[in-house]
Structures are given as structure tokens and as C-alpha cells.
N, C-alpha and C positions, 0 to 999 in steps of 0.2 A: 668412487663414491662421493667424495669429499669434494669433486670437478661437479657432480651431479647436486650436489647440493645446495650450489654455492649456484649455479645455472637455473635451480627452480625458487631459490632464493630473490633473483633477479628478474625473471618473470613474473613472479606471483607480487612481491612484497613492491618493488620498484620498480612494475610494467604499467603503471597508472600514473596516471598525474596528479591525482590524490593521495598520493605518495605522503606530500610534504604533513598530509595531515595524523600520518600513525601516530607522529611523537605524542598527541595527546591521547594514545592508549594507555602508559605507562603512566605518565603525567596523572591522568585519572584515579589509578590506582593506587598511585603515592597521597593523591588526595584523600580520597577517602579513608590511607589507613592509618594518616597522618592527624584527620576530621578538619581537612581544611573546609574553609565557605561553603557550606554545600549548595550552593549556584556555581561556584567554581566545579563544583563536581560535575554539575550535570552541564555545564558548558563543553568541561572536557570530554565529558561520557559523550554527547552528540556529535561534537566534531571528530572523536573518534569511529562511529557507527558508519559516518558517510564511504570513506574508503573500502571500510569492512563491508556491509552492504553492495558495493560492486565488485569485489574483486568474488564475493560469493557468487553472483550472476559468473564471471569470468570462468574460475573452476567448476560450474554446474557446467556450463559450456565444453572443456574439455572432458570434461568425465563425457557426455553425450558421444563424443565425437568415437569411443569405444563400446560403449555400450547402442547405437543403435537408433533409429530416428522416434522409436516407442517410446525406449524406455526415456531417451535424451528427452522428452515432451511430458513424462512424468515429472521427470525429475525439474524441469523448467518451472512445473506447473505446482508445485509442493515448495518449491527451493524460490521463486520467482519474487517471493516477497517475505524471504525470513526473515527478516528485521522485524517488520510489522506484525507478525505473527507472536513471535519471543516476548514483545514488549508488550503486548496484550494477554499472552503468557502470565510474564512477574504481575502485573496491576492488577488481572484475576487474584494470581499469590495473597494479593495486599488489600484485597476489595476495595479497588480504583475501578469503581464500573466506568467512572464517566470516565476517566484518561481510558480504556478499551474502546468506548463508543466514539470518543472527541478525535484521537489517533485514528482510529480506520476510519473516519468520514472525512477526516484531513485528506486521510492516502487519494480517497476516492476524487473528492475536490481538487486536490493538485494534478491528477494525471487527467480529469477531463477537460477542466478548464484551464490550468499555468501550462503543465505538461504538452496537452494537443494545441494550447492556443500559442503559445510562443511557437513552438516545431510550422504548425500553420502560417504565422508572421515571418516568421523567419525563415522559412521555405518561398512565403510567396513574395520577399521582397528581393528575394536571391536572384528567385527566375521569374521577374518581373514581367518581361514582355511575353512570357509565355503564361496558359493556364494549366494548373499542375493536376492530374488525375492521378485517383486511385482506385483500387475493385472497391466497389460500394457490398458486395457480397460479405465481405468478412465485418464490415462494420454491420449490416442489419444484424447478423447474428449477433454479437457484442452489444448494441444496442438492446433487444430482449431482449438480455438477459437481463442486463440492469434494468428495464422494465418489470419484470418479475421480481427482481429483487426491491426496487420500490415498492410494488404491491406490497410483498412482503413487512416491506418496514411501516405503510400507512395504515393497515389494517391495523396492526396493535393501536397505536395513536388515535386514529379513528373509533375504536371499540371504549379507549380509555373515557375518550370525550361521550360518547352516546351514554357509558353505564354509571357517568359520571366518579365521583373518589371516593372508594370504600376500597375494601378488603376483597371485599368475590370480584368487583372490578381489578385489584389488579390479580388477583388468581388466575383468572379467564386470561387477563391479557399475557400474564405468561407462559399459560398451556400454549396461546397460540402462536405463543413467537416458538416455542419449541418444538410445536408439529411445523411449524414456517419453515424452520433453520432446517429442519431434516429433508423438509422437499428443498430449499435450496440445495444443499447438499445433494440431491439426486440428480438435481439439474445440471449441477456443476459437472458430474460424474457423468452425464453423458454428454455434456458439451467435447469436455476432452475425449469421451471414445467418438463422438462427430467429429471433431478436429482429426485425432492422428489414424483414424480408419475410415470409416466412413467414406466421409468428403474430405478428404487429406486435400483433392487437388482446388478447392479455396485456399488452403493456406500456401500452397507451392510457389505461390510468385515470391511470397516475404523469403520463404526458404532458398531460395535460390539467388535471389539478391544479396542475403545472407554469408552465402557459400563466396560469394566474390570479395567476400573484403577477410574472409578466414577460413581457408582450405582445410587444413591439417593442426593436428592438437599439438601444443608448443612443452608438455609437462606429460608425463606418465599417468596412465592410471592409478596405479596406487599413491602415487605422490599427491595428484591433484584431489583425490580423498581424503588423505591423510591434514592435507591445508584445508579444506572444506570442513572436517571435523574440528580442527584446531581452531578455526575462524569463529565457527558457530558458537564454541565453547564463550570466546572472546565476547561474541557478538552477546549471548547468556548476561555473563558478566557487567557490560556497560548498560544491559537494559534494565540489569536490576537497580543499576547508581542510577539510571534515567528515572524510573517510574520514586526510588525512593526518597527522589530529589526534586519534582518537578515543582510541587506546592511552596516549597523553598525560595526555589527562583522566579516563581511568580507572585510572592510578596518580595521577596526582596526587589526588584527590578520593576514593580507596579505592572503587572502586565495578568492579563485572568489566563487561569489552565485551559480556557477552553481556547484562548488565541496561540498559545504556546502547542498546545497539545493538536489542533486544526491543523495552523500554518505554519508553525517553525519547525514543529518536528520531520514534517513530508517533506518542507525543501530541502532541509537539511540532510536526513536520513535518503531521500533518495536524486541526491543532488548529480550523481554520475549518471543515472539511469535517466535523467533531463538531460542532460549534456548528451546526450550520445542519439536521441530523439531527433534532438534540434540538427544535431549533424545531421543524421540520417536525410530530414528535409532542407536543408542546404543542398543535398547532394541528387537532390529530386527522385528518393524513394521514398514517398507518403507510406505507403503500403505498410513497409520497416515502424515507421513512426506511427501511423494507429495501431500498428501491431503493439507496439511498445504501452503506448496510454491507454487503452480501449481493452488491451488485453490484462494489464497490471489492474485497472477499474475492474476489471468482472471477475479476477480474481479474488479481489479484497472482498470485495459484494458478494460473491456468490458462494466463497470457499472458506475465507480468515474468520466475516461476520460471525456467519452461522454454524462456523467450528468453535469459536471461542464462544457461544450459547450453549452447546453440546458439552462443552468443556468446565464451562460454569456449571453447568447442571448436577453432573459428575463430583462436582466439588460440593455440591450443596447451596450454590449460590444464587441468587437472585437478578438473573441477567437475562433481561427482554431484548425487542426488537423496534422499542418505542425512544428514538431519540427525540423525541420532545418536538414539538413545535417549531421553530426558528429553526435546529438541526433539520428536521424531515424537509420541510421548506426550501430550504436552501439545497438538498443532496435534489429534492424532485427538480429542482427547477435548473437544474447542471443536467442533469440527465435528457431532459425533456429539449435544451439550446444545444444539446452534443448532436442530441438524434437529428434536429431540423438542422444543423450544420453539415451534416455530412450524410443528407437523404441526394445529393446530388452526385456525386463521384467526383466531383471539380473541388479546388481550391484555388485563393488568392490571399493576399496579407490580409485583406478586410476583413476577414472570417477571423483570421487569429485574432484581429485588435481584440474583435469580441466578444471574444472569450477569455481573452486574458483580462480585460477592464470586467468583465461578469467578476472573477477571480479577486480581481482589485478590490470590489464594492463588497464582496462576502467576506474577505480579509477584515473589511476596517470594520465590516457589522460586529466580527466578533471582539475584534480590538476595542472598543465601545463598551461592549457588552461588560457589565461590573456587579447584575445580579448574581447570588451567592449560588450554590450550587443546587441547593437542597429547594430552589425557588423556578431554575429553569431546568431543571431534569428532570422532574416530575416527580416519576417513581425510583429515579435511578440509585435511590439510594442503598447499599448496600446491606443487606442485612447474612449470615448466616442460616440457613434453613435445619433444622433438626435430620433429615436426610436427603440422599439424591433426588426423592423421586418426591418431594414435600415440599410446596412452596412458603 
């Protein structure tokens, strides 16, 4: 027992090379109950989330490999982005609408444009004198989805602008983000029964690519749960020092929540989940790597958005689908260079540069950016409702 311990101990905790970054798990937790700096906290709370964050994908991963290629594609597909999920969780808790909004539009923006545009660059400068293809089938579908899911998010913004700023303007606009997030939610729901029935054999190349670099599950069932539950506890834990701390470290440090909460949080938090992309296209499987970014994108979009709407709601709270101007702008205009980048089935570096300098110029727009909050969200301001179903 104590041989088996000590062996899933070694896989799980010390089989990453994120490894060296656990010690700021503890570290965090000494901080906060010590009340050191709280930018120190949430320094440490981040750098701790990155490990946790993948070695979560790793154990979703072996748990699959006994439960079945359904349920393993459930569980992918609910588990694929719990970090993101939990931390717009606590900031709901806290009525942090905009770190919920700023955070998932980050996720979305790092995985189309840093995410696919380095993996892109860095694939096509590997195999240079060749050009690198991949099925164009699974990306159109990834692609509309995030097409719907822009609809979704311009329609509010658009309706805010027509009825101009009152009260029944924002009433309306949030009946509609909440019949919105339910049809996404539907969409989503049968994207995954299209993916793992349906037309399963679209996805079959990524899976069997897959299959070559990890046959067999290295941890037990029960064990790799048991780490999966304890992670996530963890993972709970640093996101609530994240969300209670960010406004902190973004006075102290001069930097605005919405550049912190964009760009530092999604490199950060999902910094192995890039690393392992970018492998994937070194090693000339595209396929792997849109699966990866295109598939993490319509997840956040299609699934995290319009649950944490559903979820607000539930709570009483006052969360649209109207990220404001310069947000909606910027998420459209990712969406729209992703889809004409990979309407071909080809790739070369030149496509990545492109998309990662797209990435670059949105980064510094928000780094700039120093209007206050309650000036560029609009409506996002938080209020309490008297109940669920009452705006």
C-alpha cells in the first residue's frame, strides 16, 4: 500500500515539470493566514493554479482510460477547463462580474490567438520546407460555434446601444443574455453528443494520434479520483485567494484588473495546456493542437460563459452577456482572423506570426486601458436582485 502510494505520489505530484512550481501552494496559504501582502498572495495563489490546472487535465485523462471513450469525453468536456470555471465560481461568490467576464474572454483570447498562434509558428518554423495540414472539418465546426457564441454576446451590446441607458434597457438585455446562455448551453450539449456519437470519426485522427504518445493509464482508478477530488479542493482554495486579491495587486503593481485578469491570468493558469500545443505542433500534429485551442475556445464560449449566467441568475445576480464595447470587439475580431486562418487546411509560421502579434496589440490595448470600471462595463455593475427570477 505504502509502495502504491509513494508510486502515485511520483506520477501525479512529480510527473510534470511544473513540478517545481507546487511549493507556492503552501507558501500561499501561509500567506494568507499570516495576512501577508496580498499581491504576494495572489502571486502565489497563481503560480500555484498552473501545475494544478494540468496535472487536473492529466488525471481526467486516466480516469477516461477506465471509464470508456463517452464517458472519458464527458468528463474532458466538464473537467477540460476547471480552473476557469471555479474562479468565475468565487468572483460570482463576491460579485466580481467583471473579473468573471475579463477571465473567460482572457481564456478565450489566449487559446485562439497566443495558444493557436505560437503552436502555428512554431510548428511551421520546425517543418519549414514542408506545408503542414490538418482536417479543416473539425475546425469549421469549432469555428460556429464561436460564431453563435458571438451572436450571442453582440446581440446584448447591440440591443443596449439601440434602447439606449435606462432601466427596461438593461431588463431586456438581460432576459436576453439568459434565454442566450440557455440556447448556448443547448448547443454545447449537442456539440458533445456530435463529437463522441454521432460523427465521432471527425474526431478520430486527434484520438488516435493521441493514443501514440499514451497507451495505458499509469495510476488506478480510484486513486486517480481520489487526486482529481483533492486537486480540485486545492484548486477551490487558491481561486478564492485569486479573485480576493486581484484588485490589490493591481493597485499595488500599477497594472488595471482587466489586463491582469485578460492576459496574466490565462497564461498563467493555463500555461502547460500551451506548452504541450506547441509540442504537439513541433511534432507535426496540427490536428492535436486545434484540438487543444479551438477546442478549450468553444468550451469557455459555449459552456463556462453561459453556465456562469445560469449560475448568477440562481444566485440572484445581475450577469449579462454584454461585455462592453472594446471586450465584444476584440473577442469578434479573434474569432473572425481564427476562422479566415484555418478556412484552408494548410499552415505555415506566417499564420502563427499573425496571430500571435493580433494577441500582442490586444494585450497592450488592455495594458493602456486605465478607465475605471464602472466607465468601461457598462452595465456590469453588480448589484444583488431581490430574487432568482427578478432582475
Amino acid at each position: 500500500m505504502l509502495r502504491q502510494m509513494l508510486a502515485n505520489l511520483q506520477e501525479v505530484v512529480l510527473g510534470t515539470k511544473l513540478a517545481v512550481l507546487f511549493p507556492a501552494i503552501p507558501l500561499a496559504v501561509v500567506a494568507d493566514f499570516y495576512n501577508f501582502g496580498r499581491p504576494w498572495i495572489f502571486a502565489l495563489s497563481l503560480l500555484g493554479l498552473a501545475p494544478l490546472a494540468e496535472r487536473v487535465s492529466f488525471l481526467t485523462e486516466q480516469i477516461a482510460y477506465f471509464t470508456g471513450p463517452t464517458v472519458g469525453g464527458l468528463l474532458n468536456a466538464t473537467c477540460g477547463n476547471a480552473t476557469e470555471l471555479i474562479i468565475a465560481l468565487f468572483a460570482l461568490h463576491q460579485n466580481k462580474i467583471h473579473v468573471v467576464k475579463y477571465s473567460l474572454l482572457g481564456s478565450i483570447l489566449s487559446n485562439l490567438l497566443l495558444v493557436l498562434g505560437t503552436s502555428l509558428l512554431c510548428g511551421g518554423l520546425a517543418n519549414i520546407r514542408k506545408e503542414q495540414r490538418y482536417d479543416r472539418k473539425q475546425a469549421d465546426v469549432n469555428s460556429l460555434l464561436l460564431l453563435l457564441g458571438l451572436l450571442c454576446h453582440l446581440l446584448p451590446l447591440m440591443l443596449k446601444y439601440a434602447g439606449g441607458i435606462g432601466n427596461s434597457t438593461a431588463l431586456y438585455t438581460l432576459q436576453l443574455s439568459r434565454a442566450s446562455s440557455i440556447i448556448m448551453l443547448i448547443a454545447y450539449i449537442t456539440y458533445i453528443f456530435f463529437q463522441l456519437k454521432t460523427h465521432r470519426e471527425l474526431f478520430d485522427s486527434q484520438e488516435e494520434e493521441e493514443e501514440e504518445e499514451e497507451e495505458t493509464a499509469v495510476i488506478g482508478f480510484w486513486s486517480a479520483f481520489a487526486w482529481l477530488v483533492g486537486m480540485t479542493i486545492i484548486i477551490a482554495v487558491l481561486s478564492e485567494y485569486v479573485v480576493g486579491t486581484i484588485e490589490a495587486a493591481s493597485d499595488s503593481w500599477g497594472i488595471s484588473v482587466s489586463f491582469i485578469s485578460i492576459i496574466l491570468l490565462p497564461i498563467v493558469g493555463n500555461a502547460a495546456e500551451h506548452a504541450g500545443s506547441i509540442i504537439f505542433a513541433f511534432k507535426n500534429k496540427l490536428d492535436i493542437s486545434l484540438g487543444v485551442a479551438l477546442g478549450s475556445a468553444t468550451q469557455i464560449s459555449m459552456f463556462v460563459v453561459p453556465l456562469s449566467v445560469i449560475v448568477a441568475w440562481i444566485m440572484g445576480i445581475r450577469m449579462d452577456l454584454d461585455f462592453s464595447l472594446l471586450e465584444t470587439g476584440c473577442l469578434a475580431f479573434s474569432i473572425i482572423v481564427t476562422a479566415f486562418t484555418l478556412q484552408d487546411g494548410t499552415s505555415h509560421y506566417m499564420k502563427g506570426v499573425v496571430l500571435f502579434l493580433c494577441y500582442l496589440v490586444i494585450g497592450a490595448c488592455f495594458f493602456v486601458d486605465s478607465i475605471p470600471l464602472n466607465e468601461t462595463t457598462g452595465n456590469l455593475g453588480v448589484k444583488k436582485s431581490s430574487g432568482a427570477l427578478t432582475a
